[in-house]
N, CA, C and O of each residue as an XYZ file, in Angstrom:
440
protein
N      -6.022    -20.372      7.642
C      -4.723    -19.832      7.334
C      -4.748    -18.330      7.616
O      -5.715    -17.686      7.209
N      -3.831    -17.764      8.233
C      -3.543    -16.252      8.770
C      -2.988    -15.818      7.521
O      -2.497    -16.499      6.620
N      -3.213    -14.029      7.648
C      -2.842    -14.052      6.437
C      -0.881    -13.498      6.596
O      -0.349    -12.758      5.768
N      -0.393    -13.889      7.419
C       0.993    -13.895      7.707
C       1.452    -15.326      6.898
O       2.495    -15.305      6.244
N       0.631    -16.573      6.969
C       1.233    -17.728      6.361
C       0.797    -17.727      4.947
O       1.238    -18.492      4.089
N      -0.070    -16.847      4.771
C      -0.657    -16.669      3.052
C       0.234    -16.622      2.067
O       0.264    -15.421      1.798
N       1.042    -17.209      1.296
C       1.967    -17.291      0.564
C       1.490    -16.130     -0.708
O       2.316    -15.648     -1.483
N       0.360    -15.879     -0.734
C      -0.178    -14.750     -2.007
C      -0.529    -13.284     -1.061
O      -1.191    -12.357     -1.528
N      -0.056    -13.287      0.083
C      -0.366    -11.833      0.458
C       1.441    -11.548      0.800
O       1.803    -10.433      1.178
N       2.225    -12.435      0.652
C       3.789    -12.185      0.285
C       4.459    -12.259     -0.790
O       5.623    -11.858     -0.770
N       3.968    -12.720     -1.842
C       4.797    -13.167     -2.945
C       4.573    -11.960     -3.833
O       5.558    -11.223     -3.877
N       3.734    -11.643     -4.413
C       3.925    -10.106     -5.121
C       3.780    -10.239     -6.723
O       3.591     -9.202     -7.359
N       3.868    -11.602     -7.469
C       4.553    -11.991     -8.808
C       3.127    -11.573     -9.868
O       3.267    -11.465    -11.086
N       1.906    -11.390     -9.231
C       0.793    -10.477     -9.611
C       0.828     -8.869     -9.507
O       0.405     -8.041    -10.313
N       1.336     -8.720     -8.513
C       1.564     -7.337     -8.867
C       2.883     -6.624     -9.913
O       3.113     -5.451    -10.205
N       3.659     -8.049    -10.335
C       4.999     -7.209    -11.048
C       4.460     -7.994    -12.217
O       5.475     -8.424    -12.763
N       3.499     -8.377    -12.839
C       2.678     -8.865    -14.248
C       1.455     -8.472    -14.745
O       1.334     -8.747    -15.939
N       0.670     -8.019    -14.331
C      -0.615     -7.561    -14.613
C      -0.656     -6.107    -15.317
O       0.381     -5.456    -15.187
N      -1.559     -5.592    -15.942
C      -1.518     -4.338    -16.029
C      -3.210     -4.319    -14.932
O      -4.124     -5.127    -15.098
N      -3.206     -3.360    -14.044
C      -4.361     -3.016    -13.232
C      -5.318     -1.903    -13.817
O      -4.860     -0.774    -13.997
N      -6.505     -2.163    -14.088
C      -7.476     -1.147    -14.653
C      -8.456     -1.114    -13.929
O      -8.968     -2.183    -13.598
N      -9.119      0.402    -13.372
C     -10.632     -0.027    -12.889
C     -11.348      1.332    -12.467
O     -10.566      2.283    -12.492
N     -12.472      1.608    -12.139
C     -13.342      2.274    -12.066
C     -12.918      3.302    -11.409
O     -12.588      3.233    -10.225
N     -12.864      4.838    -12.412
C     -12.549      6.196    -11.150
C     -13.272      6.251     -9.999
O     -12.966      7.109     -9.170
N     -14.518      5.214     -9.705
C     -15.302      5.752     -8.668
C     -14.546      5.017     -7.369
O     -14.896      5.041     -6.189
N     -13.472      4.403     -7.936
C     -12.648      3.680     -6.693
C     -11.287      4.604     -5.867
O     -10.666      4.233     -4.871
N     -11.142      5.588     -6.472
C     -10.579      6.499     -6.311
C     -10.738      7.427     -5.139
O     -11.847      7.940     -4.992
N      -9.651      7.751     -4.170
C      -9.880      8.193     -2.710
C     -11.000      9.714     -2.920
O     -12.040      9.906     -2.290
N     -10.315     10.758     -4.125
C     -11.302     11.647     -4.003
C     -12.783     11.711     -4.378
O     -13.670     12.536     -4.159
N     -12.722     10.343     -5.130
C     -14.533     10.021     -5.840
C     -15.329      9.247     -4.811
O     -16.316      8.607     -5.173
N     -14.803      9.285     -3.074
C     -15.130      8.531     -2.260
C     -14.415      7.300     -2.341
O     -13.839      7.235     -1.254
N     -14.091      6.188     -3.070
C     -13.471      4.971     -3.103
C     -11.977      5.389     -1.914
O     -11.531      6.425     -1.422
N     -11.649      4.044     -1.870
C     -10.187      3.560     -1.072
C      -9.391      3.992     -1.476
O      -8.672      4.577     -0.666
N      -8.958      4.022     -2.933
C      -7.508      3.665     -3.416
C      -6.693      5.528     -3.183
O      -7.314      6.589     -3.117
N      -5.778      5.399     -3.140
C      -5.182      6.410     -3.022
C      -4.786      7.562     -4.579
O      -3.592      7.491     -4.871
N      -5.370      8.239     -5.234
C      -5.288      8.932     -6.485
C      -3.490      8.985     -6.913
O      -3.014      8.524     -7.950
N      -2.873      9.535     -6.024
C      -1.419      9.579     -6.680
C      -0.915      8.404     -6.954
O       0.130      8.375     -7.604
N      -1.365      7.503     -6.642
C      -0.759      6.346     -7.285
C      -1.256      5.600     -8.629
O      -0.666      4.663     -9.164
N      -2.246      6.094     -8.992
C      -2.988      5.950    -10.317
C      -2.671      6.834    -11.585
O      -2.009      7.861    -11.443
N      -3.256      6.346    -13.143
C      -2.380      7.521    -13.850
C      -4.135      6.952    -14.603
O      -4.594      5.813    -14.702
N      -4.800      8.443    -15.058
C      -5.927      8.644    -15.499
C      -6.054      7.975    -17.128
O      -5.103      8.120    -17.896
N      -7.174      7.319    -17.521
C      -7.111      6.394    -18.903
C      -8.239      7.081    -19.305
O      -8.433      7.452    -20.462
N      -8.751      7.204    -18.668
C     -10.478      8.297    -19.298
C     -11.112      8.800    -18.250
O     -10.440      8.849    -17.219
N     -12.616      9.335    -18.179
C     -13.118     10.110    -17.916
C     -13.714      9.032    -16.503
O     -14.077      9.339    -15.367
N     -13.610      7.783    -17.156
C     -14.250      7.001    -15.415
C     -13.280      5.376    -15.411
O     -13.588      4.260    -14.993
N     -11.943      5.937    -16.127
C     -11.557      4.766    -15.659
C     -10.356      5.420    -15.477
O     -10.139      6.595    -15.774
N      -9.241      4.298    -14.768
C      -7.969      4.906    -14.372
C      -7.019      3.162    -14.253
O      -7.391      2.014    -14.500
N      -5.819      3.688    -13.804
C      -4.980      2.008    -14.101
C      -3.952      2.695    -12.673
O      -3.986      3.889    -12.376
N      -3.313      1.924    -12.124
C      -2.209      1.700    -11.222
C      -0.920      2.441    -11.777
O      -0.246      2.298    -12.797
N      -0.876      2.999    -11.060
C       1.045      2.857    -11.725
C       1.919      2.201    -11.951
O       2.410      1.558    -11.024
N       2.390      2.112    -13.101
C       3.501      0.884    -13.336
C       3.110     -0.323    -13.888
O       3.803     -1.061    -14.588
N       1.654     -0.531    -13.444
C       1.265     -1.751    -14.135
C       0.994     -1.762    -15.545
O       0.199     -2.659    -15.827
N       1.456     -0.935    -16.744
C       1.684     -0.874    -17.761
C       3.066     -0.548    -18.406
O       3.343      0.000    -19.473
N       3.679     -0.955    -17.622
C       5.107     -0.936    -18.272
C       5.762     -1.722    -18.990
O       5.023     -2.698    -19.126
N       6.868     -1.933    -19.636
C       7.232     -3.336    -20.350
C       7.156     -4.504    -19.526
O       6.615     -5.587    -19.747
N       7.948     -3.987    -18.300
C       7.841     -5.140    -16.836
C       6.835     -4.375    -15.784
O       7.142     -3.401    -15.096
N       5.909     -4.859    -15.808
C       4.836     -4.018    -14.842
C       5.892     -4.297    -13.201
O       6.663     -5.166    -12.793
N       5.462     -3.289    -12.803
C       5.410     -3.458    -11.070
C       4.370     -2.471    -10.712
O       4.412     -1.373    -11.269
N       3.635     -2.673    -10.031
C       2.813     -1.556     -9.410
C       3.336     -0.878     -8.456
O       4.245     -1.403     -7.813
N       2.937      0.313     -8.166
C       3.853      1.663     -7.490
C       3.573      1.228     -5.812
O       4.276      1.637     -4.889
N       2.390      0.313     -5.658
C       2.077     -0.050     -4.775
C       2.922     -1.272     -3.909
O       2.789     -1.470     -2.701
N       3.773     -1.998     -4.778
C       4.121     -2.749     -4.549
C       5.409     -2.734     -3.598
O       6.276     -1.902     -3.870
N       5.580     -3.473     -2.650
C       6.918     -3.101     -1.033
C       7.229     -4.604     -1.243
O       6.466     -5.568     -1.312
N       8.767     -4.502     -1.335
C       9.685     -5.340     -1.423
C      10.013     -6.272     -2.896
O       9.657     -5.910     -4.018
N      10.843     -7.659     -2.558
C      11.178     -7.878     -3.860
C      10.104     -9.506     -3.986
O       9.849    -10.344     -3.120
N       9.710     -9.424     -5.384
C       8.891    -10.617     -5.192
C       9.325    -11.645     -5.544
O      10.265    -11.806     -6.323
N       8.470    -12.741     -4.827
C       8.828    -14.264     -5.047
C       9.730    -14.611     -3.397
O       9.917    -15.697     -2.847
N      10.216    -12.969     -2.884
C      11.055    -13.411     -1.598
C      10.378    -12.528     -0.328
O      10.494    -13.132      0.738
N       9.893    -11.602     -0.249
C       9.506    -11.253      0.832
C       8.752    -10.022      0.177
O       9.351     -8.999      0.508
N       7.713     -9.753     -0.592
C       6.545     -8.606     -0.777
C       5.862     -8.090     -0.416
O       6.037     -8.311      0.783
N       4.665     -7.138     -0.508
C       3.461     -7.000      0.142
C       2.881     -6.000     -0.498
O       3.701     -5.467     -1.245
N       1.844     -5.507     -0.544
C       1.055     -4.210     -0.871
C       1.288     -3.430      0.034
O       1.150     -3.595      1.246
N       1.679     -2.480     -0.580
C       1.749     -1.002      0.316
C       0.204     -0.419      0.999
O      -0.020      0.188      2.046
N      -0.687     -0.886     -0.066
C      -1.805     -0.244      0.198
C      -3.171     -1.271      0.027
O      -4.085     -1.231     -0.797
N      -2.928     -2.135      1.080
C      -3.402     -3.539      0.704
C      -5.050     -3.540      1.422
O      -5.839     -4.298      0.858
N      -5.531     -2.826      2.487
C      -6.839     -2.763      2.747
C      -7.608     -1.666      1.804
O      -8.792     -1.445      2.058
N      -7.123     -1.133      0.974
C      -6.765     -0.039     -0.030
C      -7.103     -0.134     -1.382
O      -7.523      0.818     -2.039
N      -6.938     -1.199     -1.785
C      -6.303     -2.207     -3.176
C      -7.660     -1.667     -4.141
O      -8.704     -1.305     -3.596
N      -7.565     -1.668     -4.939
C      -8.519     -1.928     -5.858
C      -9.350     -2.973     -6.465
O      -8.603     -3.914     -6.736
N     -10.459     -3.211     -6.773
C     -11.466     -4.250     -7.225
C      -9.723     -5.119     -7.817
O      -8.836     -5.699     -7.190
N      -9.892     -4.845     -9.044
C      -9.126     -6.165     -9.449
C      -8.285     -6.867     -8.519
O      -8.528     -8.073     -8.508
N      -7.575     -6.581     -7.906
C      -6.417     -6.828     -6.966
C      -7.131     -7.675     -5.718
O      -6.591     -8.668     -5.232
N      -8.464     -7.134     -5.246
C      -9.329     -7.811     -4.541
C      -9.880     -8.979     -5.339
O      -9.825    -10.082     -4.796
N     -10.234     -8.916     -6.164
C     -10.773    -10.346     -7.026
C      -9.596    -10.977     -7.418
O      -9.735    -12.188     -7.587
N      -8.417    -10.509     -7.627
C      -7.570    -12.072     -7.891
C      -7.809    -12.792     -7.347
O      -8.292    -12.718     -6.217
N      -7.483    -14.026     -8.129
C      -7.616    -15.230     -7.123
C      -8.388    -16.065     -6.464
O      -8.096    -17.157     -5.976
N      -9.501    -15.433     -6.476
C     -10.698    -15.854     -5.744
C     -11.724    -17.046     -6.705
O     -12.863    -17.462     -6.491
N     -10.824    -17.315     -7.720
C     -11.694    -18.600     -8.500
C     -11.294    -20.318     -8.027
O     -11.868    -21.398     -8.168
N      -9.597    -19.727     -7.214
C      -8.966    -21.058     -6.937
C      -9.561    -21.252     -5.730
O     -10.343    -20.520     -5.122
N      -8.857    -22.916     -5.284
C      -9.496    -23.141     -4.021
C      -8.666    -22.398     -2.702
O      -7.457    -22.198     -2.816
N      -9.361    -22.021     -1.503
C      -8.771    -21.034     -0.834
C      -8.382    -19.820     -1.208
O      -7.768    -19.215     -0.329
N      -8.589    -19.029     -2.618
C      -7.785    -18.190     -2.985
C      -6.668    -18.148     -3.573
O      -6.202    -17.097     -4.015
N      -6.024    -19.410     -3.666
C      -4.606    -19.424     -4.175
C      -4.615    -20.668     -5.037
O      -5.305    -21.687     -5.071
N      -3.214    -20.024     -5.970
C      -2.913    -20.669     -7.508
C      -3.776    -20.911     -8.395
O      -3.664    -22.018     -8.921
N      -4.819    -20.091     -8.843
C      -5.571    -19.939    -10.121
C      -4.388    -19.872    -10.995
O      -3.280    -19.707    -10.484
N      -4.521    -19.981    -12.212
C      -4.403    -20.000    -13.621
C      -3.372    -18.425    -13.875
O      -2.209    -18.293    -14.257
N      -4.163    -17.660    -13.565
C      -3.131    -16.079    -13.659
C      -2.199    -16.354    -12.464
O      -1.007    -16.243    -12.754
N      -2.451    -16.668    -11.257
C      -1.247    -17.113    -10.408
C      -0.097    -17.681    -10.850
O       1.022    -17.167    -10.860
N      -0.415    -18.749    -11.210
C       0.413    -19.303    -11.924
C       1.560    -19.073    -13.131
O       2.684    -19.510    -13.377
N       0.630    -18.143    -13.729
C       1.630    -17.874    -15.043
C       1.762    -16.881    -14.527
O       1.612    -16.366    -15.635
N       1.972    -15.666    -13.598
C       2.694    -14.604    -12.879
C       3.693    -15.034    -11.738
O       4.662    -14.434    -11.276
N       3.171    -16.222    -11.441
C       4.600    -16.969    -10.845
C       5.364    -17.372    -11.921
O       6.362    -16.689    -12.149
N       5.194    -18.088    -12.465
C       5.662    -18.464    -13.353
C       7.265    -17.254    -14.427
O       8.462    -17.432    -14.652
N       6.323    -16.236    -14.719
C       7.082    -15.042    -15.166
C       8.458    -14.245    -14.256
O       9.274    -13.401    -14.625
N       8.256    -14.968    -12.910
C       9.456    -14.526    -11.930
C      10.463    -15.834    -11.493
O      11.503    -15.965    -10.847
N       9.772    -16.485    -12.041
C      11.134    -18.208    -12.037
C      10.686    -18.629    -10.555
O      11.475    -18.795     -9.625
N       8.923    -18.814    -10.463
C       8.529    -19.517     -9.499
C       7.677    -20.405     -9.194
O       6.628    -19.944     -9.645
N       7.347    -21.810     -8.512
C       6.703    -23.197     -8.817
C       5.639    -22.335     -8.480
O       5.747    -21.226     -7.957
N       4.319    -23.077     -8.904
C       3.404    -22.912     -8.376
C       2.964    -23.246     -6.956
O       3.430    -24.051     -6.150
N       1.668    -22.180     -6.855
C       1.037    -22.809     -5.239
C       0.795    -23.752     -5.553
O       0.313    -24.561     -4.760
């Protein structure tokens, strides 16, 4: 499967449910990928996404509307967690958190 037919590298319903937390060393100026302005600092070596702690999370990262056409803004980029979703189901898609983050946007499962 390409990841154009990947129904979880379009749908988005993880990135508008989760809160995202993870290691400052992932951070563009600590050497890591992720881009710093889009993060908001939690301590001294950890940090979280933007937005993904809101009443309705969306991450700051997040391009377009989900469940209909989404994507990561900053998707070779992403952070550990965001890279490990998913990866317990078969192929990658519809684990258990999939599900109930589809679920939270009025959508069937994979």
């Amino acid at each position: 499967m390409s990841a154009a037919d990947n129904p979880c590298t379009r749908c988005g319903a993880c990135c508008a449910s989760f809160r995202v937390d993870f290691a400052r060393a992932e951070l563009l100026s600590e050497g890591g990928p992720v881009p710093d302005g889009l993060t908001v600092e939690l301590t001294d070596s950890s940090c979280r996404m933007r937005g993904t702690d809101h009443a309705q999370p969306r991450c700051a990262a997040l391009v377009g509307k989900v469940g209909v056409q989404a994507s990561c803004g900053i998707y070779e980029w992403r952070p550990a967690p965001c890279r490990e979703f998913g990866l317990r189901a078969p192929l990658g898609l519809g684990d258990e958190a999939c599900t109930r983050a589809r679920a939270r946007h009025g959508l069937p499962p994979l």
